[in-house]
Every structure is written in structure tokens, then in C-alpha cells.
N, C-alpha and C positions, 0 to 999 in steps of 0.2 A: 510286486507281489505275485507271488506263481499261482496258479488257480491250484483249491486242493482236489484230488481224486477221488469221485462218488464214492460212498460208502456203500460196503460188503455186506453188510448187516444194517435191518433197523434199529434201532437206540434201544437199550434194555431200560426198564424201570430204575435199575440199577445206576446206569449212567446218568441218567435223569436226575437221580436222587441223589448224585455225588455232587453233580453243576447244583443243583439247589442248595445243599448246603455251603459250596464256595461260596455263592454270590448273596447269599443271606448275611454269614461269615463277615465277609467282605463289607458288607452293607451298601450289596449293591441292587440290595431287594430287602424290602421289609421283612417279607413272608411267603415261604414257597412251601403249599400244603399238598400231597397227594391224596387223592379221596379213595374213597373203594373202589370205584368207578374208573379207575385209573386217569381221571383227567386230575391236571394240576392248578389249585388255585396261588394266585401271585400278586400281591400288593407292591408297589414301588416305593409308598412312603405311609405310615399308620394312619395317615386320615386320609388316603389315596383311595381310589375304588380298587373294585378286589376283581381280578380279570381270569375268566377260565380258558386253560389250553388245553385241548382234546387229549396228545399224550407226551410222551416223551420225546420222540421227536420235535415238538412244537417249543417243549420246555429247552433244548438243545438251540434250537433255531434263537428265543430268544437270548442264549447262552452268549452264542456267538454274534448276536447285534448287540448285548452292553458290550463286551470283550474289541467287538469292532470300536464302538464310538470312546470307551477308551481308550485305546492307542490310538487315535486319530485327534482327539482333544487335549491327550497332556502334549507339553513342550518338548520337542528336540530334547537330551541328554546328550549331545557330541560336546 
């Protein structure tokens, strides 16, 4: 795996709010809430606790740790 190249920009709301609807979608998150406040609140499963991430970037970070530990837990397809 190549390492990817720092990002040029910080995470827009926008980007944030796009990963949040995949992996809700997905179900790969209960519930992924933006507040006024710009931090995001995130449940893993409905009777899971409800975790706050400062902003978009954070919501992005966890993006890419489910994204990672899926492809590392499903099976080979060769």
C-alpha cells in the first residue's frame, strides 16, 4: 500500500457530510449528526453511546478507520 499525499485543503463540512451519509447508508454507523456547533455527533449501533467529533476532519479520520478495518477483515476475492 503506497502512503497517500497530505492534504491541500482542510475537510469541508461538505466532505464530512457526504462520508456521513455513506457510512450511515452503508450501515456502517447508526447515526452521524452535525450540530450548529460544527462538531459531529456519531453512534455506532442504537443503543451504543453517542461520541462527539470536534469537526470534519475528525468525522473523515473516522471515515478512513471503518474504510480501513473493512478491507482488512473481509476475505481475499482472487
Amino acid at each position: 500500500m503506497f502512503p497517500r499525499p497530505p492534504r491541500s485543503s482542510e475537510p469541508t463540512v461538505a466532505e464530512a457530510g457526504a462520508w456521513a451519509d455513506v457510512l450511515v447508508r452503508q450501515r456502517l454507523l447508526h447515526a452521524a449528526v452535525l450540530t450548529p456547533t460544527g462538531q459531529w455527533l456519531v453512534q455506532d449501533h442504537p443503543d451504543g453511546p453517542v461520541r462527539v467529533l470536534a469537526g470534519p476532519a475528525d468525522l473523515l479520520a473516522l471515515a478512513a478507520n471503518i474504510q480501513h478495518h473493512t478491507r482488512s477483515t473481509r476475505p481475499e476475492s482472487r
